[in-house]
C-alpha positions as CSV (number, residue, x, y, z in Angstrom):
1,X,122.7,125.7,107.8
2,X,123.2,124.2,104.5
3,X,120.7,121.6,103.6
4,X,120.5,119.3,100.5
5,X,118.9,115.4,99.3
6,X,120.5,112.5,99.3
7,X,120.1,108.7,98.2
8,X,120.8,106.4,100.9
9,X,122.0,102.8,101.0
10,X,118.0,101.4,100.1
11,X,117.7,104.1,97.5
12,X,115.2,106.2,99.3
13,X,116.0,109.8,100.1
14,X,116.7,111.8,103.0
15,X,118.2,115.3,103.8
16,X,121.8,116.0,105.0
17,X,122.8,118.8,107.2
18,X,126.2,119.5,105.4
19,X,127.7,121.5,108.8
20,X,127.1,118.6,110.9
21,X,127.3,115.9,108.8
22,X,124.3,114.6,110.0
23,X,121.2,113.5,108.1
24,X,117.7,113.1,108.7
25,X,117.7,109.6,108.1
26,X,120.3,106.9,108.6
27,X,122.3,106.8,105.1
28,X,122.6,102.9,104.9
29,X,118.9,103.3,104.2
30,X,116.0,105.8,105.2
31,X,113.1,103.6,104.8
32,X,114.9,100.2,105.7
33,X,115.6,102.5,108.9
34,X,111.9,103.4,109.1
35,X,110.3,100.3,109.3
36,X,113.1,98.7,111.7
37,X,113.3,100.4,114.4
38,X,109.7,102.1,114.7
39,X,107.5,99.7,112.8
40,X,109.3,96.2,114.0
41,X,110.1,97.4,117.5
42,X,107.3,99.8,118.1
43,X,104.1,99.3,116.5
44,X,104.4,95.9,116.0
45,X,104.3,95.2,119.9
46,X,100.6,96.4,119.7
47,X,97.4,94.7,118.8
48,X,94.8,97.5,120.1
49,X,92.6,99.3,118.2
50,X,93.1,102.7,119.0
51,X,96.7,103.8,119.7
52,X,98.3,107.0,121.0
53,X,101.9,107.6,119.4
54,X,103.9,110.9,119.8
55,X,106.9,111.4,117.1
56,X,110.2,113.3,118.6
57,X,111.5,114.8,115.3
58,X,108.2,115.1,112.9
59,X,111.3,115.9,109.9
60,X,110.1,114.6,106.9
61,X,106.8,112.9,107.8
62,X,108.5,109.4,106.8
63,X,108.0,108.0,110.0
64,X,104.2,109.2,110.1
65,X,103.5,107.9,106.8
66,X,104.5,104.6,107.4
67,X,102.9,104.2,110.3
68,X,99.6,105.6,108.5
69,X,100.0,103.2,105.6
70,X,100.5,100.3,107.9
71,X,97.7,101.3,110.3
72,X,95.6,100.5,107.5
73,X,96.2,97.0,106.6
74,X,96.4,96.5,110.2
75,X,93.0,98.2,111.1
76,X,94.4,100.4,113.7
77,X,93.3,103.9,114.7
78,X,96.0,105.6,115.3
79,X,96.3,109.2,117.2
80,X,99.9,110.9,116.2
81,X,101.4,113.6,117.8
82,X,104.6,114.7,115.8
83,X,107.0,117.5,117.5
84,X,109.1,119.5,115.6
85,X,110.5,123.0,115.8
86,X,112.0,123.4,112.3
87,X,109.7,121.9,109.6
88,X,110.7,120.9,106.3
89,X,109.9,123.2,103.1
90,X,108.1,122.1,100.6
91,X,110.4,122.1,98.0
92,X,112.7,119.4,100.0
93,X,109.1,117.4,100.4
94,X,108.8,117.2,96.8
95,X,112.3,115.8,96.0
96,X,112.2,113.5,98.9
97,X,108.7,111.7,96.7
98,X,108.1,108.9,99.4
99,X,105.0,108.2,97.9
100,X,107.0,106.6,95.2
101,X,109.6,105.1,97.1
102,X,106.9,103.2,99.4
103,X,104.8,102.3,96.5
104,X,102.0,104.4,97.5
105,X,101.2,106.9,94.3
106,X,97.5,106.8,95.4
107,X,98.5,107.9,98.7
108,X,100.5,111.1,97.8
109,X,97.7,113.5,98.7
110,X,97.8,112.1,101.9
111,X,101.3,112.5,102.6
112,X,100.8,116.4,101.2
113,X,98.2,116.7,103.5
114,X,100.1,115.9,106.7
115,X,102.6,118.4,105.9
116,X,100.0,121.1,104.9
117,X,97.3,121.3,107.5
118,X,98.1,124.1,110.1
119,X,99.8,123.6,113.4
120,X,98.3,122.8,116.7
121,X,95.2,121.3,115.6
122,X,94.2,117.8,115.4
123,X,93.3,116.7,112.1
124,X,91.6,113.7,110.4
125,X,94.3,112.7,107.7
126,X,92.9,109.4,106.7
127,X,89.8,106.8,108.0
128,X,91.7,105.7,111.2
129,X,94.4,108.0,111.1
130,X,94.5,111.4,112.7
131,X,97.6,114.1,113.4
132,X,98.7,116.9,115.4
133,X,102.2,119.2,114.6
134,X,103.5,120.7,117.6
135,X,105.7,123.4,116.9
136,X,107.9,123.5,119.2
137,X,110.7,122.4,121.4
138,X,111.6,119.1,122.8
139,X,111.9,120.4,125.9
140,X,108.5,121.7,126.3
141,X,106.7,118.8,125.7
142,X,104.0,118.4,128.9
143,X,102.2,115.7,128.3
144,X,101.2,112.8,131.0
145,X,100.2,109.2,131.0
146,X,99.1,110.5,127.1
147,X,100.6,108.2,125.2
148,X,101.4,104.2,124.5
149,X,103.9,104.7,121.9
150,X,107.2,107.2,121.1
151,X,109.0,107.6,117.9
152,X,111.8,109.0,119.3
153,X,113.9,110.3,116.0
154,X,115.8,113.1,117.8
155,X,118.7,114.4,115.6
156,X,122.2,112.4,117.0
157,X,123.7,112.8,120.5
158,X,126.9,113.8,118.5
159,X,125.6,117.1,117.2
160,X,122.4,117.4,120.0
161,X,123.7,116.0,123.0
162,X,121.1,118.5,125.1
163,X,118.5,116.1,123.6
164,X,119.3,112.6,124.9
165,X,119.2,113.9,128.5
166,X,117.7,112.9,131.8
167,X,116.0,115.8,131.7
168,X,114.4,115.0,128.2
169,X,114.0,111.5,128.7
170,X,111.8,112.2,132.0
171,X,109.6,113.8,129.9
172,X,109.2,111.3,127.5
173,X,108.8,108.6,130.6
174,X,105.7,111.0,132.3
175,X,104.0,111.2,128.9
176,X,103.3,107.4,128.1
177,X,101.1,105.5,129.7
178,X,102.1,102.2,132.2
179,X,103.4,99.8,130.0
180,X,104.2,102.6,127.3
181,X,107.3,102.0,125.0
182,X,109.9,104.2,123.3
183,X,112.0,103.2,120.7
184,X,115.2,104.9,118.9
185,X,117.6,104.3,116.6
186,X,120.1,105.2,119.0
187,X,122.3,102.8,121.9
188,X,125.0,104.5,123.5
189,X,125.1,103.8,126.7
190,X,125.0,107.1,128.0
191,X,121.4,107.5,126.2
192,X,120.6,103.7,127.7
193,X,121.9,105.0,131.4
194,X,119.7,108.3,131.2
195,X,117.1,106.7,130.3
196,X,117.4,103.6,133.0
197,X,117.9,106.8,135.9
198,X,114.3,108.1,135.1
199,X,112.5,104.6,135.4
200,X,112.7,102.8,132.4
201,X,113.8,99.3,131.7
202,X,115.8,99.3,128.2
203,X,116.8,96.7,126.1
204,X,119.3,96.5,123.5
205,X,117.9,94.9,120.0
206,X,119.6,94.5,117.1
207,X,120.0,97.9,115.2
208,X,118.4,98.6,111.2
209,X,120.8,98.1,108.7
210,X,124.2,100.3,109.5
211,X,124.3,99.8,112.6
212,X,124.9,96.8,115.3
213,X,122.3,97.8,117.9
214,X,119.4,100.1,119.1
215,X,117.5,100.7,122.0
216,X,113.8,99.7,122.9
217,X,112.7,101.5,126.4
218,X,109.8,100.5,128.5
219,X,107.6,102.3,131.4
């Protein structure tokens, strides 16, 4: 499928999938989006100093970023698990330069580093920060009571519907831990109802910029 960058609404970049009209990131504003929905309604909920998080849709490595540069000033050490069964190339990595956007230059080794270490392994990226890539499926995803945190970053149920499923979201539900929380940019309320059919109490909060609301689930 056709891929190419775009500015959005904050002036950070993101990558548009021209056959679906879909992009990576929300277009009023990729980094605005970013720090909304899974930094304000995810990690800021969490004061411990170790934490699990698993990203649905690794992408572009924004979401992990952030949370690595934030873990930082917060003092957390934070665990990441980011799925993803078609990674970005590097050329769209460089063009995307979120080091610049997010005022963190020094950091850019960093951020080339969580895109180049291999799959599957667990690596230490930074003092209190380490990664795994999954390659692989959504649906495959196995993990139980593993996790007190999920990015869930899942391309739209417009183009994807398969992914904001019961099926999916039970997944996501055995793999945090009691008192786990999900959070997404979406809130239709077919992706609110699945989720509330596998256990979870949802709440609707007020959406990132672009959008009037988004959901915040909780086992």
């Amino acid at each position: 499928m056709e891929r190419k960058i775009i500015s959005t609404g904050d002036g950070s970049k993101t990558i548009q999938i021209l056959d679906w009209d879909e992009q990576y990131h929300s277009k009023h504003g990729a980094v605005q989006e970013a720090y909304h929905v899974f930094i304000k309604h995810g990690l800021d909920l969490f004061r411990d100093t170790e934490l699990g998080i698993l990203e649905i849709g690794f992408g572009t490595g924004l979401n992990a970023f952030i949370t690595l540069l934030e873990s930082s000033s917060r003092q957390l050490t934070i665990n990441y698990c980011g799925v993803e069964k078609f990674p970005v190339n590097d050329d769209e990595l460089a063009l995307l330069d979120y080091s610049t956007t997010l005022n963190a230059k020094s950091e850019h080794a960093v951020f080339q580093k969580m895109h180049e270490v291999p799959w599957e392994e667990i690596h230490k990226i930074h003092p209190n920060f380490s990664l795994v890539k999954r390659r692989m499926d959504f649906s495959e995803i196995r993990d139980r009571n593993e996790f007190d945190l999920i990015y869930f970053d899942a391309f739209g149920a417009r183009v994807q519907p398969e992914l904001w499923t019961e099926a999916i979201f039970s997944l996501m539900y055995a793999a945090l831990k009691e008192g786990g929380v999900l959070v997404t940019y979406a809130a239709k309320g077919s992706v609110r109802r699945a989720m509330q059919a596998v256990g979870f109490s949802v709440e609707k909060l007020p959406g990132p910029p672009g959008k009037r609301e988004m959901l915040r689930a909780k086992k």
